[in-house]
N, C-alpha and C positions, 0 to 999 in steps of 0.2 A: 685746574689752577693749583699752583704752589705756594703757599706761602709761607717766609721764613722770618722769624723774628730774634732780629740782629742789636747786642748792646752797641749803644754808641760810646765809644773809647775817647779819652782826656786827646789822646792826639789828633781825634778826629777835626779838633777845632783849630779855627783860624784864628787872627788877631781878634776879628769883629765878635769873637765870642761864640759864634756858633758852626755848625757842621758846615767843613770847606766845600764849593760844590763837587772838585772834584773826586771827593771822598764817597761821595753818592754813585757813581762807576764803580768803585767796591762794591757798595750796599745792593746792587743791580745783579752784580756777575755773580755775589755769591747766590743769590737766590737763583738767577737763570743754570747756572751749575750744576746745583742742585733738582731744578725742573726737569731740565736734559737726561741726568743722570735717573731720575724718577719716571719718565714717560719712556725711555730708551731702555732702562734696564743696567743692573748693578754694573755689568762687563762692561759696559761703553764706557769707551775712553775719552774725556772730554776733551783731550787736546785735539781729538780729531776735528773738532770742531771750532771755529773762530768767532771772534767777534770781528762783521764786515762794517757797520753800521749801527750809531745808536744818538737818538734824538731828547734833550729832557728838556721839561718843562716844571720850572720851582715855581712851585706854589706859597709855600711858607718856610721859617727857616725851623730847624733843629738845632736843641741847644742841648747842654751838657743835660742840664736838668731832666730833658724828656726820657733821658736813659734807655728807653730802646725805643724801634722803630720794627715795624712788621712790613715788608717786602711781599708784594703780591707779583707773582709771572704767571702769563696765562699765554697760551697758543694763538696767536691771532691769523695766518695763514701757513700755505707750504709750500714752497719752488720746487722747480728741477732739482736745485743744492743747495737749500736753502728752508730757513725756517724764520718767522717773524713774529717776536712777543709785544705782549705789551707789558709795562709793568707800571708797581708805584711803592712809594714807598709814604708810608704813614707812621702815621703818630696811633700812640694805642688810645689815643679818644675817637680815632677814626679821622684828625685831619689830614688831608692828603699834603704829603708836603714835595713831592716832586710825582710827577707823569711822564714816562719814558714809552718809545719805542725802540726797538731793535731787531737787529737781522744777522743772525748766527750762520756760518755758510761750513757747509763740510769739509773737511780736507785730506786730502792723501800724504798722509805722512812722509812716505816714499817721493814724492815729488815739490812738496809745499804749495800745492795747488790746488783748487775749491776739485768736488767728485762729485759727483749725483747721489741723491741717497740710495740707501740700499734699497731694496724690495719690504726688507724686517723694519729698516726705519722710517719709509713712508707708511707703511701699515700702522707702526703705534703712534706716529703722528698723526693718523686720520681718524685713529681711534681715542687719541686726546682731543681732536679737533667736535668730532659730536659729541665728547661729554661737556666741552664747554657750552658749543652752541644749546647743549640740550633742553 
């Protein structure tokens, strides 16, 4: 698991006062980015990678006051070319204020089109996969 804890910025907010939802795809990509980059290893280039699919569920909102938020991504399965997180993003008292899923797919630069992972990347994917389950 990754987590990354991110301030929330005066722009982040909508009229209604607090964190616009889709300001929370920010709060998601940089954490899963960072996860990628952490299980994959420094050299991996993350644009090799896309985002195919991502599902959220708001829980409560975020306001300027809360000031930051801690982003949790954790490895929830692994395709052919493909990789599926879960994540969330909380409040530092621990409330959950959104619940996402997502599905990162690989891509060949050279063509713009999903590739299977490598042999190196399903290996540290399966090896992040039992330290979750552990």
């Amino acid at each position: 698991m990754h987590e990354a804890r991110i301030r929330i910025r005066w722009r982040d907010m909508d009229a209604y006062g607090h964190v616009n939802n889709a300001v929370y795809l920010n709060y998601l990509e940089e954490a899963r980015d960072a996860f990628v980059q952490k299980v994959l290893g420094p050299a991996t280039n993350t644009w090799d990678f896309v985002l195919a699919r991502v599902a959220i569920d708001y829980r409560a909102e975020l306001t300027q006051d809360d000031g930051e938020v801690l982003v949790r991504c954790r490895l929830d399965s692994i395709g052919r070319a493909s990789l599926q997180t879960r994540e969330e993003v909380a409040k530092l008292d621990g409330t959950v204020s959104a619940e996402a899923q997502s599905v990162v797919v690989a891509r060949d630069p050279s063509t713009g089109k999903s590739r299977p992972l490598t042999d190196e990347e399903r290996a540290a994917l399966e090896r992040e996969l039992e330290v979750t389950a552990g």
